[in-house]
N, C-alpha and C positions, 0 to 999 in steps of 0.2 A: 747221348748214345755212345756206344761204346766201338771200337775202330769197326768190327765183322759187320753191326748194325747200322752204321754210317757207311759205310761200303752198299750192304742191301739197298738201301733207301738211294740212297744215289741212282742205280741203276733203275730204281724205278720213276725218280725222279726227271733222269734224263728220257725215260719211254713218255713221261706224260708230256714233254716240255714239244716233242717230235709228233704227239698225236696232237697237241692241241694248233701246233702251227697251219694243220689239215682241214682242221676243224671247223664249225660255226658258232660262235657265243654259245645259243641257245645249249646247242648238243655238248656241250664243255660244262655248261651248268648243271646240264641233266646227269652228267658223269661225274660232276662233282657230289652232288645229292646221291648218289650209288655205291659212293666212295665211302662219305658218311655215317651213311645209315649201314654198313659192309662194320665200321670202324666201333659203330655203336654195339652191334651185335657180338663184335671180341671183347667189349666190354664189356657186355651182360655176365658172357661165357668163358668163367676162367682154364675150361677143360678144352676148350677148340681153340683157344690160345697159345696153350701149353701143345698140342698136337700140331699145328702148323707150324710151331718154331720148334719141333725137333728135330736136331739136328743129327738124330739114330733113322730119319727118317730122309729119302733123297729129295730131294729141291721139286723136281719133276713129281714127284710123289705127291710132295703136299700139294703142290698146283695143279693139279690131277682130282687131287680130293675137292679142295675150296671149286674148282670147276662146279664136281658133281652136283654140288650143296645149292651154286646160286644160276646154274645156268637154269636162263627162264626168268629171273628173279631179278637181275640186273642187267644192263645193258651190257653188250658185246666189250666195249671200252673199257670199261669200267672190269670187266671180267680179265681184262688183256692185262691191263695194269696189276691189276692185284694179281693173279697170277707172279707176273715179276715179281712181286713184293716178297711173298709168301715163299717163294722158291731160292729167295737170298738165304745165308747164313742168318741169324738172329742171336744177341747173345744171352737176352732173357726175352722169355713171353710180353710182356711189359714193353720192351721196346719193339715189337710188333707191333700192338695196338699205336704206342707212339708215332709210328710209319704212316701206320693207316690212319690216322688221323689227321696228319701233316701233311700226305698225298692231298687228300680231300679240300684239305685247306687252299692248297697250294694250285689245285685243278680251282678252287672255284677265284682266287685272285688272279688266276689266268683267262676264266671266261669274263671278266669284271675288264682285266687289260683290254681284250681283243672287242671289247665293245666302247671303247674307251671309255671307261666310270672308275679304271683303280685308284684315281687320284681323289673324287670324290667318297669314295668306299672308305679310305684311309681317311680322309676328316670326319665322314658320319660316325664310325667308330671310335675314333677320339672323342668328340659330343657325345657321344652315347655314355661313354665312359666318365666323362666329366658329369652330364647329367645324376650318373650313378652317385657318383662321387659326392655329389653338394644335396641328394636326399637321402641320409639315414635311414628314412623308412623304409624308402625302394630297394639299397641295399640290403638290408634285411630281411624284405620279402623274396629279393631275390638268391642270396646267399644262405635261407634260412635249410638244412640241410634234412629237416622232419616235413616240409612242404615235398609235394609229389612233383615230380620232375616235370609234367605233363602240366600242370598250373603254372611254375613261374616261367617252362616255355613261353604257354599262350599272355603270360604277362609281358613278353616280350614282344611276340609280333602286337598285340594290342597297341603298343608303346610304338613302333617303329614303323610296322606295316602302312604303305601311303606315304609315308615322310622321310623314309630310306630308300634304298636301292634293293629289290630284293637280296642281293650278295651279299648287302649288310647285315640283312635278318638273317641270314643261313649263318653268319660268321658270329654274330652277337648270342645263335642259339649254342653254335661250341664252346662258345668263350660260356655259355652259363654252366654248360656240361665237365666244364676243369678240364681247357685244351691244355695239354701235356702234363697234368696234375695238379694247374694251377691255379688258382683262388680267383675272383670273377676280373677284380682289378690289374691282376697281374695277366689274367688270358687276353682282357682287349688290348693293353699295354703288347702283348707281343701278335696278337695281330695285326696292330697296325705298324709294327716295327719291320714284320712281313710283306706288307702290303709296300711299304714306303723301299724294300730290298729290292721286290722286284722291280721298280721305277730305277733302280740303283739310285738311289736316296739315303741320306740318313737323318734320323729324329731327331729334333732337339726339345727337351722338356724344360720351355721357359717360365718360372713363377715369379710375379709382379703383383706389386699390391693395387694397382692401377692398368688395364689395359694399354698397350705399347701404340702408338701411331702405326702406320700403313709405313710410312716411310721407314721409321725407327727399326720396326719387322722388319723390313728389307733391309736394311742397312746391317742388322746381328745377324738376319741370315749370308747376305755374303760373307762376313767374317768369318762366320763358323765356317761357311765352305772351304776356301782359304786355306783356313786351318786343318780340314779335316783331308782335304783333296778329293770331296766329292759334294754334290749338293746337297745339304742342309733345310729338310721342312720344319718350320720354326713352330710349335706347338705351346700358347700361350696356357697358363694356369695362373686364376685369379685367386691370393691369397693375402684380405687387407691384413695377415698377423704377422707379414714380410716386414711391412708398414715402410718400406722405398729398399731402393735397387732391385735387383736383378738375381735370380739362381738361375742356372742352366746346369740340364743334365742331359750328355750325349754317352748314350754307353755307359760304359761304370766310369766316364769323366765327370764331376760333379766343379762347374763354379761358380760357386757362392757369396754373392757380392752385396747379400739385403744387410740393409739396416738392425734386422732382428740378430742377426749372425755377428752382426759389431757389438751389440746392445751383451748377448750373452759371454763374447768373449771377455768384456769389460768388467762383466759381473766376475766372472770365473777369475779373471790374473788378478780382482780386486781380495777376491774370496780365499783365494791363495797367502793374498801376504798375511 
C-alpha cells in the first residue's frame, strides 16, 4: 500500500484491535465473516470501489453512503469498522479492497487469539498448505481459474471442515479467493506469516530431506530466535531432492546449507573452467 492507504488501514486497524478487546470470540468471528463477505462484494464491484475511494468525495460521505448500502445486512461492528475504513484517504480503488480484506483477515485471527486456537490456526494452515503442495492434482483443482469459484470453495470445507478450526476454513477460503492478489501458495504462505505476527513470532521455513528430531527443532529454533531477537516458529518442509542438510527461509533471509546446493555449485565452478 502506498503511505495515504497505510495510514487508512491503520486507523482502522487500531478501531478493530479496541472493539475486539470488548468483545466475545464468537461476536469477533461473526464480524470477521461481515468483514469478508463486505471485502468480496468490492470485489465483485469495480464501480463501488472506485466511488468509496474517492477522494472528490468527503470521508463522512462515503461512510454515509456504505452505511446506507449494508445497514441491516451486517452487523453493527462490522458497520463501525468499515465505516473507518472507507472514510480514510485511499490511493487507489484496489487498495481499498486490500484493506478490507486484510481488516477481515485480521478480525478473524483475532477471534482465533481470544479463544486461544491462533497458534493451532497458524499450523493447520501450514498443513493445509503443504498438503496442497505435495498433490498436483488438488492444486490444480483448486488453482484451476475456469472452475467456478463456489466448487473449489466447497472443495475446501469438504477437505478441512471437522479436522480444522472453523478460522482455518474461513482463512483457507480467502487464501483460495487471491488474499492481496496472490496465487493459492503464496496467500496461505502470508497467512500464516500473519497469524504467527500476531503471536509476535516470526516463521522459519525449514527444508530437510529427512524430518528433524523434537530436540534438533528445538534446538534451530532457539537459534533462529537469538539471531532474530524474537521467537522463531520452526516450520519443517520435507524435500528428499535436498538429499541432507538443512535450507532455512526467514523473511527474504534465505540459508541454504543442503547437500543439493553443494552438488550444484560444484557442477557450476566445474562447468566454468
Amino acid at each position: 500500500m502506498q503511505a495515504a492507504s497505510r495510514e487508512s488501514y491503520k486507523l482502522a486497524a487500531e478501531r478493530l484491535d479496541a472493539y475486539v478487546r470488548g468483545a466475545q470470540p464468537a461476536a469477533v468471528a461473526d464480524t470477521a465473516s461481515d468483514l469478508l463477505a463486505v471485502a468480496g462484494l468490492l470485489r465483485r464491484e469495480p464501480r463501488l470501489r472506485r466511488t468509496l475511494a474517492d477522494s472528490a468525495r468527503s470521508g463522512a460521505d462515503r461512510s454515509a453512503l456504505l452505511g446506507d448500502m449494508l445497514r441491516g445486512r451486517v452487523g453493527e461492528s462490522a458497520l463501525d469498522l468499515l465505516g473507518t475504513l472507507v472514510s480514510g484517504r485511499w490511493s487507489v480503488p484496489s487498495e481499498l479492497l486490500d484493506g478490507a480484506e486484510r481488516l477481515g483477515v485480521e478480525a478473524l485471527l483475532a477471534g482465533a487469539e481470544a479463544a486461544g486456537d491462533l497458534s493451532e490456526v497458524e499450523d493447520e494452515l501450514f498443513r493445509f498448505g503443504q498438503l496442497v503442495d505435495a498433490q498436483p492434482q488438488l492444486s490444480n483443482l483448486l488453482t484451476d481459474p475456469i472452475a467456478p469459484v463456489a466448487q473449489r470453495t466447497e472443495l475446501v470445507r469438504d477437505l478441512l471442515t471437522g479436522k480444522a478450526r472453523p478460522a482455518t476454513v474461513a482463512l483457507a477460503e480467502v487464501a483460495l479467493s487471491g488474499f492481496g492478489g496472490r496465487s493459492l501458495h503464496g496467500a496461505l504462505t502470508r497467512l500464516v506469516e500473519l497469524a504467527a505476527d500476531r503471536r509476535d513470532r516470526q516463521v522459519a521455513y525449514v527444508t530437510v530431506a529427512a524430518p528433524l528430531g523434537d530436540e534438533e527443532e528445538r534446538r534451530l529454533g532457539t537459534r533462529l530466535s537469538e539471531i532474530y531477537g524474537r521467537q522463531v516458529d520452526v516450520k519443517q518442509m520435507i524435500d528428499p531432492a535436498v538429499l541432507g542438510g538443512v535450507s532455512v527461509q526467514v523473511g527474504p533471509d534465505l540459508y541454504d546449507g543442503t547437500v543439493l546446493r553443494r552438488l550444484n555449485e560444484t557442477r557450476n565452478a566445474l562447468t566454468r573452467r
